[in-house]
Kinemage of the C-alpha trace (Angstrom):
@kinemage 1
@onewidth
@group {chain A} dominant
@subgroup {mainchain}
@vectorlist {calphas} color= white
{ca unk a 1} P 0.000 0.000 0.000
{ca unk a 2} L 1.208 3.477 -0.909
{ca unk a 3} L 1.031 6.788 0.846
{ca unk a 4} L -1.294 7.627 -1.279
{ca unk a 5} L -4.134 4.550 -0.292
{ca unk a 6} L -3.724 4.796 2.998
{ca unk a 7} L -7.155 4.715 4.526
{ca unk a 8} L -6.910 6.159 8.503
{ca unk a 9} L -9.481 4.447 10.440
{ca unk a 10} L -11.231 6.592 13.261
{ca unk a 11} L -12.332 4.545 16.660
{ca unk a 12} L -15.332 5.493 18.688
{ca unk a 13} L -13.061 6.339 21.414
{ca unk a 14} L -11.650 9.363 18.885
{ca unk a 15} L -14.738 9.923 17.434
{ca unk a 16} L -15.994 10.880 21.363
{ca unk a 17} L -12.853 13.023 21.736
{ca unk a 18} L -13.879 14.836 18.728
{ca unk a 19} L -17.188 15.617 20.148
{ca unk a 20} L -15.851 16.836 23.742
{ca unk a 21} L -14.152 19.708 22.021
{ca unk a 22} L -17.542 20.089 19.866
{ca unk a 23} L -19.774 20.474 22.704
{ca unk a 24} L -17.855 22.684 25.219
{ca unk a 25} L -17.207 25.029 21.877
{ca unk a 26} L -21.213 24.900 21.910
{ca unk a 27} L -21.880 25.436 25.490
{ca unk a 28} L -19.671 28.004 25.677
{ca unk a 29} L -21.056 29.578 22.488
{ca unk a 30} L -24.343 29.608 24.263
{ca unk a 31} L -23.049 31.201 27.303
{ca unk a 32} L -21.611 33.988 25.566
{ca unk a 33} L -24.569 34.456 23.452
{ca unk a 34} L -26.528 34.118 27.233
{ca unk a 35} L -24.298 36.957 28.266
{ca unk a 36} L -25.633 39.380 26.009
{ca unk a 37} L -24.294 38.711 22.233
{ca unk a 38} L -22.060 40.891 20.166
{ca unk a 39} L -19.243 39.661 18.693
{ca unk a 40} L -16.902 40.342 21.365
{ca unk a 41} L -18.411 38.313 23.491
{ca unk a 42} L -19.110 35.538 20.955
{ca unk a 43} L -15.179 35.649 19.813
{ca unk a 44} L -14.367 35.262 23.698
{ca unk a 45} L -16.768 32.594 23.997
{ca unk a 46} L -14.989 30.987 21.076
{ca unk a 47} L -11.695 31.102 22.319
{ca unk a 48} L -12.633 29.758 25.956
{ca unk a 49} L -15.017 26.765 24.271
{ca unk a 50} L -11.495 25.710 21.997
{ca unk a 51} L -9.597 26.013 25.441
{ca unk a 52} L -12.116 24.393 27.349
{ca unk a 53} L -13.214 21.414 25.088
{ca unk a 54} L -8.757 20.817 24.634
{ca unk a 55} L -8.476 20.790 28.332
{ca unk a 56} L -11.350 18.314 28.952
{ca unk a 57} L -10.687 16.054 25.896
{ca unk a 58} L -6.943 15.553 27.482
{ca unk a 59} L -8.200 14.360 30.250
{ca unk a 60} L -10.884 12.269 28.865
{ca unk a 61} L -8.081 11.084 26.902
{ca unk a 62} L -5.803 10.355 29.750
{ca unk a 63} L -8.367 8.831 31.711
{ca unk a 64} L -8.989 6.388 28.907
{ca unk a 65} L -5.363 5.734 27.998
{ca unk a 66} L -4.909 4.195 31.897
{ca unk a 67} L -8.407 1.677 31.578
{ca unk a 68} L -7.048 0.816 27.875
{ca unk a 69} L -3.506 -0.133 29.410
{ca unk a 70} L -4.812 -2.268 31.852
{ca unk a 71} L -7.002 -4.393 29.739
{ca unk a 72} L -4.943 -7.540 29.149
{ca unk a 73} L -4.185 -8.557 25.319
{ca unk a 74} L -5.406 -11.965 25.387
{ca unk a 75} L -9.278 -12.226 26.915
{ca unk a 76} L -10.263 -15.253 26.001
{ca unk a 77} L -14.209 -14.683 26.959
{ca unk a 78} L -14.855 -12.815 23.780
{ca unk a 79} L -16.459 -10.153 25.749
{ca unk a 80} L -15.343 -6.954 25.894
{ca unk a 81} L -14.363 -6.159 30.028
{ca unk a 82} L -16.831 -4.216 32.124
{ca unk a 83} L -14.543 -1.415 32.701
{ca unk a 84} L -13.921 -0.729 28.891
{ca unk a 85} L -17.580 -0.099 28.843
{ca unk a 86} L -17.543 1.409 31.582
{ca unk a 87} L -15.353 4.393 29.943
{ca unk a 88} L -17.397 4.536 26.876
{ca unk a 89} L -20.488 5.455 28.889
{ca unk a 90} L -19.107 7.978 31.031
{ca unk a 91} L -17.344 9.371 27.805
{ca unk a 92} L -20.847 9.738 25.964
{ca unk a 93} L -22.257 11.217 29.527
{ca unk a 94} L -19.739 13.273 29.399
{ca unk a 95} L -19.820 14.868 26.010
{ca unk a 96} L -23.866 15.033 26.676
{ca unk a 97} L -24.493 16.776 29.405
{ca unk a 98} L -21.544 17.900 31.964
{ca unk a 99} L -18.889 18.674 28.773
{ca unk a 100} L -21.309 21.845 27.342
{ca unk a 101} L -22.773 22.746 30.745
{ca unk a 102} L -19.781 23.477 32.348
{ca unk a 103} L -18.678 24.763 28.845
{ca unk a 104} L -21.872 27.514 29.112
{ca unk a 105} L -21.282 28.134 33.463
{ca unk a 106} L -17.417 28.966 33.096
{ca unk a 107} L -17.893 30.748 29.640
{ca unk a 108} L -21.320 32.662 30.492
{ca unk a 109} L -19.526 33.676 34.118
{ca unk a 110} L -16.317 34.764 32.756
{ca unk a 111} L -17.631 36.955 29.834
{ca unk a 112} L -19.758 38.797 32.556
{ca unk a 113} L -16.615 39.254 34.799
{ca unk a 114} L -14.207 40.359 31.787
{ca unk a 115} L -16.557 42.730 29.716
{ca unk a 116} L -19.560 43.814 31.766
């Protein structure tokens, strides 16, 4: 196989990286727009949801990176352990509901405090 036909395969696991960055950026988008538009405020809320969503998809991440280490190579039950899915639950949790709320508290909170 060349370069060229290389096909990169994406895993779940990235795929729910992906979307932690995607939903703090819109939870914070949404705060800023909560704390009175413009696009000052929507730039800032921008800026903080990119920062945000990074910081919690490294430690989402991490977090996985430790259960996927300690999953021995050779399970010979043909079931999938309970703490890998485990992770992928609290991962899809995650990016559903506390990943763009605390994206919209810490965004909508700040942009008050910096420009009033």
């Amino acid at each position: 196989m060349t370069s060229s036909d290389e096909v990169f395969m994406v895993s779940l696991w990235d795929m729910l990286s992906l979307l932690s960055i995607v939903s703090t950026l819109g939870g914070a988008a949404s705060g800023a727009a909560l704390a009175g538009g413009g696009g000052a405020r929507l730039g800032l809320g921008v800026v903080l949801g990119l920062g945000l969503g990074v910081l919690f998809t490294v430690g989402l991440r991490k977090m996985g990176d430790r259960v996927f280490r300690s999953i021995p190579d050779e399970d010979l039950s043909g079931r999938s352990p309970l703490r890998l899915r485990l992770i992928y639950v609290a991962a899809v949790v995650w990016v559903l509901l506390p990943a763009p709320l605390l994206g919209n508290l810490i965004a909508h909170r700040l942009i008050r405090v910096v420009l009033p």
